[in-house]
C-alpha positions in Angstrom: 9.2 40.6 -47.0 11.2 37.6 -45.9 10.6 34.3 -45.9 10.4 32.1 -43.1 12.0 29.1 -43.7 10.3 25.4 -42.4 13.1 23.8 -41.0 13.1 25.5 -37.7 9.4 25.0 -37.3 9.3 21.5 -38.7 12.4 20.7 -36.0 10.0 22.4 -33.2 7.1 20.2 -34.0 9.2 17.3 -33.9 10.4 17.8 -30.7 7.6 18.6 -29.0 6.0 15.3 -30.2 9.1 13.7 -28.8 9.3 14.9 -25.4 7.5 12.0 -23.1 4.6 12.6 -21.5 3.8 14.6 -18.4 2.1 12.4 -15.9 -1.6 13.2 -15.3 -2.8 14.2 -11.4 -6.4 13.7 -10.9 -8.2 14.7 -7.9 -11.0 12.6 -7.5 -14.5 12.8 -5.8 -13.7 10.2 -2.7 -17.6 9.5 -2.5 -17.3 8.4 -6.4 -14.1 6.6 -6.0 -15.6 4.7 -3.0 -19.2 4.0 -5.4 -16.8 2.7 -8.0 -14.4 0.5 -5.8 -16.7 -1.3 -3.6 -18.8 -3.3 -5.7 -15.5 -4.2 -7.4 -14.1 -5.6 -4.5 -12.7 -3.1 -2.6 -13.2 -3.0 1.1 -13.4 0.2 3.5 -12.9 -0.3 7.3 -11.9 1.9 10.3 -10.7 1.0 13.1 -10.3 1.6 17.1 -6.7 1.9 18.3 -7.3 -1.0 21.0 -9.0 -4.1 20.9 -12.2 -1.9 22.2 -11.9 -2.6 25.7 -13.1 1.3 26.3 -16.9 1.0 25.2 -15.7 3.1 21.9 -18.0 2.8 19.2 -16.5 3.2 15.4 -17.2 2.5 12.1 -16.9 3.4 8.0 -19.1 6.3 7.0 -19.7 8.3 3.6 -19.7 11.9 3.9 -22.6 13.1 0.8 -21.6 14.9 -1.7 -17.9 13.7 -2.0 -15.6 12.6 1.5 -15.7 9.0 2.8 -14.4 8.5 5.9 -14.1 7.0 9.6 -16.5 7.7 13.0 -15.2 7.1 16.4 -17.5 8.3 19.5 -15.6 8.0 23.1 -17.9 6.5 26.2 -18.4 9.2 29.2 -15.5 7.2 30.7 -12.0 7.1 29.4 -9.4 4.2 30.4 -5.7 5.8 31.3 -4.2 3.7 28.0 -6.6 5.1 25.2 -4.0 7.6 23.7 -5.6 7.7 20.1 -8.8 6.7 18.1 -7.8 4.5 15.7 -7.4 4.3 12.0 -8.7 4.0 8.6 -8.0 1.6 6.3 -9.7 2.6 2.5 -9.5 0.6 -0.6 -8.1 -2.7 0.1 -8.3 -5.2 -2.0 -7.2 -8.7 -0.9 -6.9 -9.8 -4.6 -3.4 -8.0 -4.8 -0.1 -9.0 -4.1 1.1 -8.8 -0.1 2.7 -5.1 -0.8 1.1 -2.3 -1.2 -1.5 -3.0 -4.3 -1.1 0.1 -7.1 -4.4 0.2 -8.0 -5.3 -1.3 -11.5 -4.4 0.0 -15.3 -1.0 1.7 -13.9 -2.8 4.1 -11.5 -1.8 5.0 -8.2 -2.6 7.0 -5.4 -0.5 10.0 -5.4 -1.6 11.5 -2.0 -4.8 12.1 0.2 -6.0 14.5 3.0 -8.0 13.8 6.2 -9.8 16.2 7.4 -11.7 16.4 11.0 -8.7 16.0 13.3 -4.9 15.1 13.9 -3.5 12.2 11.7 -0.5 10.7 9.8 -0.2 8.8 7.2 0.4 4.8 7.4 2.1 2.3 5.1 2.5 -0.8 7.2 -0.9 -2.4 5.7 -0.7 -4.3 2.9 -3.1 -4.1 0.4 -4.4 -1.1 1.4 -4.2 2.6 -0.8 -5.3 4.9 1.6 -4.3 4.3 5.4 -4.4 6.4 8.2 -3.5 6.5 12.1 -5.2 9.3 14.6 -3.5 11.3 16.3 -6.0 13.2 18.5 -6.2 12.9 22.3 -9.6 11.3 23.0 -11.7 13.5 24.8 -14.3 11.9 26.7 -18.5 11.8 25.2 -17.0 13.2 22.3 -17.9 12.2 18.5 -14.8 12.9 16.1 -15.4 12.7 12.2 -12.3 11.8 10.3 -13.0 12.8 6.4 -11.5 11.3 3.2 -11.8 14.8 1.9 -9.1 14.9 -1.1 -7.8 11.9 -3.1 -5.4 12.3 -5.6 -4.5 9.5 -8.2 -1.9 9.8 -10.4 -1.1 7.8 -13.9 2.2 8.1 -16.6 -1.0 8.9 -19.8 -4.0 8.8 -18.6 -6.8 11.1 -18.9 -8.9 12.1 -15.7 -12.1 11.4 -17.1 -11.6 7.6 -16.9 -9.1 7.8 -13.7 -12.1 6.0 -11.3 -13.0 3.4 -14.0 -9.5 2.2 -15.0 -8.3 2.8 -11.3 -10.8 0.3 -9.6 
């Protein structure tokens, strides 16, 4: 039988301790994250695309068990201009610097999904982590629900288990 010798082994171990670490992705319950951020600060508001001049109704809504989101119901009557909703603006702070805040402890907001209709992404508000534009075509007497349904944050070490405590 031959023996194995410990310096390959011992180099293996060394190296693997040395390698930096992977950065962790957490997918986070929006619902939670939202329970977590507001009473730390952290505001949530939607949106219409105009000044409201079209009898639109809109506002923030939570979506039980996990999704946060926006609501915007059209009147019977459409005006010729109204060529989206609006958008959502989620967890702003106004505590943070003018660009776009990371969120606190080194975590940040690696991506996010709305779900209910058309939409991009938006990064001309500061201090906000999560902003969105509609896309959709109003249709009039129509009520469109625009769902926070997937949040990822993202952090260099951390663990996922504190991700909404440390974040917010």
């Amino acid at each position: 039988m031959q023996a194995i010798e410990p310096r390959p082994i011992l180099t293996l171990l060394l190296l693997a301790c040395a390698a930096p670490a992977i950065a962790v992705d957490c997918t986070v319950n929006a619902l939670e994250a939202h329970n977590v951020a507001k009473p730390r600060g952290w505001t949530f508001t939607c949106e219409p695309a105009f000044s409201n001049p079209s009898g639109m109704t809109f506002g923030f809504v939570t979506y039980p068990p996990d999704g946060i989101g926006c609501v915007f119901k059209t009147p019977p009557v459409l005006p010729p201009f109204l060529i989206n909703l609006g958008s959502g603006r989620l967890f702003s702070n106004s505590s943070d610097s003018l660009t776009r805040p990371n969120l606190k402890n080194g975590w940040k907001v690696k991506s996010f999904e709305v779900f209910g209709g058309q939409w991009y992404e938006a990064n001309n508000r500061p201090k906000t982590q999560v902003h969105f534009v509609t896309k959709e075509t109003p249709k009039q007497n129509r009520t469109y629900n625009y769902k926070l349904g997937k949040l990822v944050l993202t952090h260099p070490t951390g663990t996922c288990a504190n991700a909404l405590n440390e974040a917010f």
